[in-house]
N, C-alpha and C positions, 0 to 999 in steps of 0.2 A: 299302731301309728301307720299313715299309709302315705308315700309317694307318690304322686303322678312323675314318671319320669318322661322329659319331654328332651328330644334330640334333633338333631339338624337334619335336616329329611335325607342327607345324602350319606347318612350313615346309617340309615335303616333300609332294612331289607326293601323291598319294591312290594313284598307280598304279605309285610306284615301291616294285617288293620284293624288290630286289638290293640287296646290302649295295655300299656307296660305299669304295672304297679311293685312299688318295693315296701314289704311292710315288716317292720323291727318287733320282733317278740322276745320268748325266752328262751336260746335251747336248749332243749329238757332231755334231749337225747344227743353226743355228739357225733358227726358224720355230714357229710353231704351228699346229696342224691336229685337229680336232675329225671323229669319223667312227666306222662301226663295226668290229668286232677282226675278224680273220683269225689262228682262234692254227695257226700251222706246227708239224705234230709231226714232228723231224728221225727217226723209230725208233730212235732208241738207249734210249732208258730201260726198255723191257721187251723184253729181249733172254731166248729158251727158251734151257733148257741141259737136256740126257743125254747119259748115256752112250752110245759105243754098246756094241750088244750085244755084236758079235765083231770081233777084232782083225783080221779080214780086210777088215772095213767102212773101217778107215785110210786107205787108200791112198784107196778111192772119198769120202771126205770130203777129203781133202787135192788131190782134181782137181776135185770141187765148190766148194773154195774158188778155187782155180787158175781155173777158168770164173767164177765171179763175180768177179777181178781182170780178166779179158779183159773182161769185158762193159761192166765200169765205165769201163776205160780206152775202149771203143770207144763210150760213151754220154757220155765227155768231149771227144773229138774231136768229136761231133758237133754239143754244145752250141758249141764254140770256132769252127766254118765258121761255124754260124749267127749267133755274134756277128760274125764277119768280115764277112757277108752286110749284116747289121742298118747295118753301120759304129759298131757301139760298141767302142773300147777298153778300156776303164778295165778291166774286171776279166779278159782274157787274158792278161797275165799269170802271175793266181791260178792260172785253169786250168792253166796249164803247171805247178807247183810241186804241186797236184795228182796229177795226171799221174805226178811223178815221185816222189810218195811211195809212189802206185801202183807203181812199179817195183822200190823200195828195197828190198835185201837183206835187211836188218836188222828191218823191219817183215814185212814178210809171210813171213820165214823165222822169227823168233819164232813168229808166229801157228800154221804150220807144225808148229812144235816142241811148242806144246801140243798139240794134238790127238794127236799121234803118242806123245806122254810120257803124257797123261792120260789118253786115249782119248773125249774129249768132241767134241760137233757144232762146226762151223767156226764156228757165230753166239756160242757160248761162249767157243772158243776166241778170237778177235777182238775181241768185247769183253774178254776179259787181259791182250791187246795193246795196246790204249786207255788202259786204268784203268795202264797201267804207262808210257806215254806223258805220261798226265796227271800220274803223283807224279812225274816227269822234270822235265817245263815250271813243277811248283805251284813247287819249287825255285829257278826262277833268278829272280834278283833284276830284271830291266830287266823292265820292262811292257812294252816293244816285243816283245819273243822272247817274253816269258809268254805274250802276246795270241795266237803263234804255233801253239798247241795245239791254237785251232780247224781249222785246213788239214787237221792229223792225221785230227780229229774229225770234219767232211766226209767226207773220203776213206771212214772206215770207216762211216758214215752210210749211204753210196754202197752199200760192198759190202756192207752188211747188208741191203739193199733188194733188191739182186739175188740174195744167198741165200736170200730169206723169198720172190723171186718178186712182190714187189710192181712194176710195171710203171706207176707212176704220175706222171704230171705235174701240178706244183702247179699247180691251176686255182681261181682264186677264183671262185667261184659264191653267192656269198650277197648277191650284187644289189648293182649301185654300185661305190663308192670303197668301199678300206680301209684301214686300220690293219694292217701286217702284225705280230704278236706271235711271240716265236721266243727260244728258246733263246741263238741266236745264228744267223747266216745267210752263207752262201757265196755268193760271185757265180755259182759253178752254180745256186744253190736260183733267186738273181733272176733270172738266166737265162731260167729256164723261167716266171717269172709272169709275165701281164698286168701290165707295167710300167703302162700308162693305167690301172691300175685303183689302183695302186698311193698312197696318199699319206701315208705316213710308217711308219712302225718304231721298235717298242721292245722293247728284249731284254734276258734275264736279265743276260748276262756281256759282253764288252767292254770298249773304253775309244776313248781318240781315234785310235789305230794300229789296230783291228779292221777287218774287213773289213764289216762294215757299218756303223761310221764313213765310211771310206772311200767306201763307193757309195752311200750316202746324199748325203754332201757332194758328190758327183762329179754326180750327178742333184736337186739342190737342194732333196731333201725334207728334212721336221722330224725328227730322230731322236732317241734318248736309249738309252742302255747304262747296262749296270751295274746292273741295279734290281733284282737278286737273285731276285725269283721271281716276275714281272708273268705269267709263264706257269703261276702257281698261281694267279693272283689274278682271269684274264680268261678270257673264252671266247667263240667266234667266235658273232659276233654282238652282244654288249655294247658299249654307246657305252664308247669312250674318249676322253680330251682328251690328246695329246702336246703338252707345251712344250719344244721343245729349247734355248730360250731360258734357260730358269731350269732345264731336268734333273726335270722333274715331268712324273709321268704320273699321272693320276687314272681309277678304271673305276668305270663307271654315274656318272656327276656327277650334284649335284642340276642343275634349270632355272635356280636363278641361277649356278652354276659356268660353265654353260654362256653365259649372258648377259655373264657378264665373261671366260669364254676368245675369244667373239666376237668383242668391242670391243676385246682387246688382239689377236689375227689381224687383224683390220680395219687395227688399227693401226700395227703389223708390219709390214704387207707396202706400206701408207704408206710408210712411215718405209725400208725394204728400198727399196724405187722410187724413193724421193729421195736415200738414198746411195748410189745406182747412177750418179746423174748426178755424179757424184763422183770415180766412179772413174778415168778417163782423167786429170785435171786433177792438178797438182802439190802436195804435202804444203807447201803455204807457208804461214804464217802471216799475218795480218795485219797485221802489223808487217815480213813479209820475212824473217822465219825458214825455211829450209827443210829438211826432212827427207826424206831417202830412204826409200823404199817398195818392201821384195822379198815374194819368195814362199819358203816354205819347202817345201821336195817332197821326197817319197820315191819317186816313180816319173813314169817319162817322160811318162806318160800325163795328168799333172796342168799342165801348162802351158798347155794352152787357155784353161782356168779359170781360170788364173793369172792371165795376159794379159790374159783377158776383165773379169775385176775389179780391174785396174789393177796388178799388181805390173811393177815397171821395172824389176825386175832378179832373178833367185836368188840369195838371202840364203842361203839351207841347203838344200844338196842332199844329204840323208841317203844312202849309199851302202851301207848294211848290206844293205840286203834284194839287193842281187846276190850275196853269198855266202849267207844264208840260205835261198836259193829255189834250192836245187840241192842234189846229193848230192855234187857233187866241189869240188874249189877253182876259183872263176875263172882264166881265162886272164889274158893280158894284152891276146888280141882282142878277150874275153867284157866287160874292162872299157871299152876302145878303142870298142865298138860302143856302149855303153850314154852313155859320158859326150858321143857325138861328137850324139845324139839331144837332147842338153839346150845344149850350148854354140855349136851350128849352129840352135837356136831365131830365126828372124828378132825383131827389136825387144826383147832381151834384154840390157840396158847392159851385163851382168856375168853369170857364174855361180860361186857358189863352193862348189867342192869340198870335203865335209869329208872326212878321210881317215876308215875306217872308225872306228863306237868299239862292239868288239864282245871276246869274250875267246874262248880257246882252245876252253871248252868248246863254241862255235858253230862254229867254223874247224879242227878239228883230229881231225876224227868216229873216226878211224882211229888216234890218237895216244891214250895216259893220260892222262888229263888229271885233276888233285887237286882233288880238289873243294872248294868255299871255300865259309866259312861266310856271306860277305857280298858275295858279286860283285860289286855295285856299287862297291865301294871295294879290288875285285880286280887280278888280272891281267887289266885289258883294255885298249882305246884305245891311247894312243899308248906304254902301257907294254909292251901287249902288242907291237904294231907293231916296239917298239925290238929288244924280246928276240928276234920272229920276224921279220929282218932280209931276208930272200928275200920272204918274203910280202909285208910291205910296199912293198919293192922292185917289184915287180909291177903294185901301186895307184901310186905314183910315174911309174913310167916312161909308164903310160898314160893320166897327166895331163900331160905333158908334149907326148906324140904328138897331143892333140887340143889344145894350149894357143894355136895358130896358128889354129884355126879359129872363135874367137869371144875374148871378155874374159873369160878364167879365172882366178878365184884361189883358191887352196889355205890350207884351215883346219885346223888339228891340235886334237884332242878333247882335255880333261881335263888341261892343261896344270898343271905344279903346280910347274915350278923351271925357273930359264934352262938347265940343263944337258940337259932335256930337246927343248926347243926349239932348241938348239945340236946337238944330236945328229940330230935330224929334220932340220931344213937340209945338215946336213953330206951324210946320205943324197940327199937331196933335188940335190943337186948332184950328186951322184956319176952320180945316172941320168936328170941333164940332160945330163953328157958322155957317158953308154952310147946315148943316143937320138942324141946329133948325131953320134957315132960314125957309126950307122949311116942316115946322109944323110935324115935325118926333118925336115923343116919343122919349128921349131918357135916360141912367141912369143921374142922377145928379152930379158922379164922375166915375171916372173907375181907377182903381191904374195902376201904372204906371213902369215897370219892366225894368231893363237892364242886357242883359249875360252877364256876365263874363266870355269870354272864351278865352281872351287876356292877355300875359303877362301884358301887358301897364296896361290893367284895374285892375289889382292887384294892380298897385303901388299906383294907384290914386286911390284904392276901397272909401278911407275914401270924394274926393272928390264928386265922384259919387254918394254916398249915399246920398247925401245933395240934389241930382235932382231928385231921384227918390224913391219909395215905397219897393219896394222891388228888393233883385238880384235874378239870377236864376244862379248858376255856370253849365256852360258847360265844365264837365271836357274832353270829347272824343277831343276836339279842344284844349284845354286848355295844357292838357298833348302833346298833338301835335306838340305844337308851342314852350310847354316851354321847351323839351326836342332837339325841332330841327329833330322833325320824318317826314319820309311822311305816314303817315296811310297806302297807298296803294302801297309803295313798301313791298316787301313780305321778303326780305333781312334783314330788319331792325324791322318787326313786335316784335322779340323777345326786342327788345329796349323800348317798348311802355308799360310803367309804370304807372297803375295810383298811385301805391304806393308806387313810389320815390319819397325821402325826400322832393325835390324842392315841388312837387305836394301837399304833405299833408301841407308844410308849406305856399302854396298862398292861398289854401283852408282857413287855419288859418287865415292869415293875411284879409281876403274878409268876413272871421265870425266874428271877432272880430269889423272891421270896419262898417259891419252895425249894429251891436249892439249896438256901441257907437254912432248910429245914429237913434238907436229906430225903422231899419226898418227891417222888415223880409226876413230872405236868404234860399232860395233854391235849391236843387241840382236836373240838370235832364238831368245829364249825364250817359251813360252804367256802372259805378262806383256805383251809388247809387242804383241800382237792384241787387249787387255781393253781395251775401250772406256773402264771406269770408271778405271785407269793412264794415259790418252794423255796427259792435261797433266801428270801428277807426271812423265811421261819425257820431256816437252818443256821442261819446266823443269830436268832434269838436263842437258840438251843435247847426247843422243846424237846423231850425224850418222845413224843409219838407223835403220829397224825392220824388220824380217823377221817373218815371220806366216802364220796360215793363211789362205788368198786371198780366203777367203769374209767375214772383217774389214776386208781392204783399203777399200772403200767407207767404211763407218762412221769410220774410226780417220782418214780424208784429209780426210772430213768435220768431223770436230771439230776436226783441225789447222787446216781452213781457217779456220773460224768464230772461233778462237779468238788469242791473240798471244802472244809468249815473254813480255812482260813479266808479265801474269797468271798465268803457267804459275808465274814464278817466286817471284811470290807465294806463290801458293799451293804451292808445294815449301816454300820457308823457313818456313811455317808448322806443314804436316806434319811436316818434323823435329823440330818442337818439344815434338813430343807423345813421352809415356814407352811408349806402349803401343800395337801394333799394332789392339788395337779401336780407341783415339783416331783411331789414324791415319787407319784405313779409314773410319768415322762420318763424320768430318770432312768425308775427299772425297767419300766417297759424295753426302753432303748437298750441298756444290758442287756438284758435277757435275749433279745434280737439277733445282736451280735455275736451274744455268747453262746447261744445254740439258734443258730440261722435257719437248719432244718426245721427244727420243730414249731419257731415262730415265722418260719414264712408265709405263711398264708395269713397271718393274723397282722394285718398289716396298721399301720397307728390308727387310725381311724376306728376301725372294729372292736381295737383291743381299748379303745377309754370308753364309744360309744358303747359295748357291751360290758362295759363294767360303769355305763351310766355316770362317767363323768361329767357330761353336759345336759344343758337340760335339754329334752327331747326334740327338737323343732327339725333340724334338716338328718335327712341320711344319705352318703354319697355310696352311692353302686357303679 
């Protein structure tokens, strides 16, 4: 969303003659950082196209394209030593997935197909392979896999650089620190920058599973996604201000914009450095309440961070991205290897598995699959898992083979009737005796988890408790479903409440009922990392929170500061309101007063606007 901000001429600079834009995104990394743009042009937007002349010229475009696939592939090998070299992990991974779209039949034999059908150059032909890529991914409903489009979009980025002969390495040269601006960005693109030079990022499209999400958060810079066209709005060399805090990015600020993004980075990185002494020490209250503090991760790579800012255990260990980052189906070495890197962590109380929650059209590339009109409420998760009995089997047995080598426990996705959680154990035992069959160590129990992130499983929490060990509430689905949102329309995000009445009282209703079942409940939904939630969910009194690492600090720090009895105050109060703005107003205003430092820069405006209380039309900077 973009602002023109327009002001009274006698309060602008005399020397400013760039027009001032503020544009609302999401941010994906938090911090603020004031500095000038670096706009990155990926070359995909003005891609030539002809014919060619003679049908003899085919064959020699279709080995032109064939050598820009070798060169790519041998120009990603070489960025992947160097990060070996470097000792950075986080983003080798990417490169391997990469790599192997580089290889896929299916891609680069379409691309193939045009040129030889139409008779057009390879750079034409590739961008049809793209654009038919993209109406693939625009389709499916999970913003994880959507996000996924970019990998694609790299890759052919790559090959278009080496058809057009551009032989370029991204070298920031416009003096200093920057601002990197970008479409969107691959860990090849970071790869090759002057990381030192580097100090934050903000791009068109994204979200919190993008890859530069990800290596933003992994290298502790301010970021923000999603701002729709920051890369129409900037151009290298323009002051911007990034706040990943609030999800605003503003180009050319006036001097006082600039005066109050100072004082709140100043403050920031305060308030950052005091909840870092935070982070080692236990989620107890002052009064002797204590709550559990994990990490949420989607790759192995993220557990340093994890550690390093205090999480005591893995709350959610996403396992989708090992089947989406390949062409074939996992092993059950491919999984054995991956999960023995997370549950072999030293100082890790716990790690818990969730079994994949992905549907056919991800898993089954080679197979029909019918296409639905609303994935998310499709064949996937533990529905899909039930019907493809082998596959799942697979994911099972190789949590069992590493279940001896640290404290693992097993979560099943999207849970929605005891029949189905009956039937997942059942399996679940079957390939505890296929592993001891064949002389495998393994633990002698593993507890046993179901989400909640189903209206349906609220109703029946108190039945569900009875089948299994412990819940994990996933509120990002749960708010979703009970509101009637689609996450990914963008019309309706201002809708999406996790602290509307309905949502605090299934939360309630799913605490209460495993307690009267003596089994432990967990949250490890985007909810329980919000600073402005931590007393409303200490006063529900869940036993953990799970989170992204980079909240850990803040959210230990308020539990410390703070006692259950207040918590619960202030909850019996909240319910009393009819109306999610009451609710949110309410706490918001507590939380303000009640720790002033923390919430001073987050001032009412930012904190309902970025929690998308209203619907999007104005934004006041």
């Amino acid at each position: 969303m973009k602002i023109n901000l327009e002001k009274n001429e006698k309060q602008m600079n005399p020397e400013q003659t760039k027009k001032t834009y503020a544009l609302k995104g999401l941010g994906v990394s938090p911090g603020v950082v004031i500095g000038k743009a670096y706009l990155f042009d990926p070359l995909d937007s003005n891609v030539s196209f002809y014919k060619l002349k003679k049908t003899s010229l085919v064959p020699k475009e279709v080995e032109r394209f064939k050598d820009a696939l070798k060169e790519s592939e041998k120009q990603l090998l070489e960025i992947q030593e160097k990060l070996k070299k470097s000792g950075v992990s986080e983003p080798l991974y990417i490169i391997d997935v990469h790599i192997l779209i580089l290889k896929d039949k299916k891609f680069t034999d379409r691309t193939i197909k045009y040129i030889r059908r139409m008779g057009v150059n390879a750079e034409w032909a590739l961008r049809l392979t793209l654009d038919h890529y993209k109406e693939i991914f625009d389709q499916v409903g999970d913003p994880y896999i959507r996000d996924r489009i970019s990998d694609v979009q790299y890759v052919g980025q790559r090959i278009l650089r080496n058809l057009t002969g551009e032989k370029r390495e991204i070298v920031l040269d416009i003096g200093g620190e920057v601002i990197v601006i970008a479409p969107d960005l691959s860990p090849a693109d970071t790869a090759q920058m002057k990381m030192d030079k580097v100090i934050g990022f903000a791009t068109d499209i994204g979200g919190r599973t993008s890859h530069t999400a990800i290596v933003s958060r992994a290298m502790e810079l301010p970021a923000v996604a999603g701002l729709g066209n920051i890369t129409q709005m900037a151009k290298t060399g323009d002051e911007v201000i990034v706040d990943g805090i609030s999800g605003v990015v503003i180009v050319n600020p006036y001097p006082d914009m600039i005066k109050r993004y100072e004082e709140k980075k100043l403050h920031y990185s305060a308030i950052d450095d005091e909840n870092m002494k935070y982070a080692k020490l236990p989620a107890q209250t002052r009064d002797g309440y204590l709550l559990q503090i994990g990490g949420n991760i989607e790759f192995v790579e993220e557990i340093p961070s994890a550690l390093a800012h205090g999480a005591e255990h893995i709350g959610l260990y996403r396992t989708e991205f090992i089947y989406i980052s390949r062409q074939d189906l996992p092993s059950e070495e491919d999984h054995v290897n991956n999960y023995l890197q997370v549950v072999g962590t030293k100082d890790l109380r716990w790690s818990t598995i969730r079994t994949f929650d992905l549907g056919g059209d991800k898993l089954a590339p080679d197979q029909k699959h019918v296409k639905e009109l609303n994935p998310q409420m499709g064949l996937r998760a533990i529905r899909f898992c039930l019907r493809e009995v082998e596959l799942f089997k697979t994911q099972l047995r190789a949590i069992w083979r590493v279940s001896a080598k640290g404290n693992v426990k097993i979560l099943f996705p999207m849970i929605s009737g005891v029949e189905e959680i009956r039937q997942a154990k059942k399996l679940l035992e079957e390939t505890r005796q296929e592993v001891m069959a064949q002389d495998v160590e393994i633990a002698s129990q593993m507890e046993i988890g179901a989400m909640i992130e189903v209206p349906a499983a609220v109703e029946i929490a108190d039945q569900l408790a009875r089948e299994v060990d412990f819940f994990s509430i996933g509120t990002n689905d749960l708010t979703q479903y009970a509101l009637a949102i689609d996450r990914a329309n963008e019309r309706l995000t201002y809708l999406y409440e996790p602290l509307h009445p309905a949502i605090l009282r299934m939360i309630q209703k799913v605490v209460v009922a495993a307690h009267e079942a003596k089994i432990h409940v967990a949250m490890c939904g985007e909810m329980a990392g919000d600073p402005l939630c931590a007393l409303i969910l200490l006063g529900l009194q869940l036993d953990e929170l799970s989170m992204n690492h980079l909240a850990i600090p803040r959210i230990k720090r308020i539990i410390r500061e703070a006692t259950l009895a207040e918590s619960k105050v202030l909850l019996e109060k909240a319910l009393s309101f009819n109306t999610a703005y009451e609710v949110r107003s309410y706490v918001q205003d507590y939380m303000m007063k009640r720790f002033p430092d923390d919430f001073q820069c987050e001032d009412e405006h930012n904190l309902l606007s970025n929690n998308r209380k209203h619907p999007p039309t104005k934004l006041k900077c």
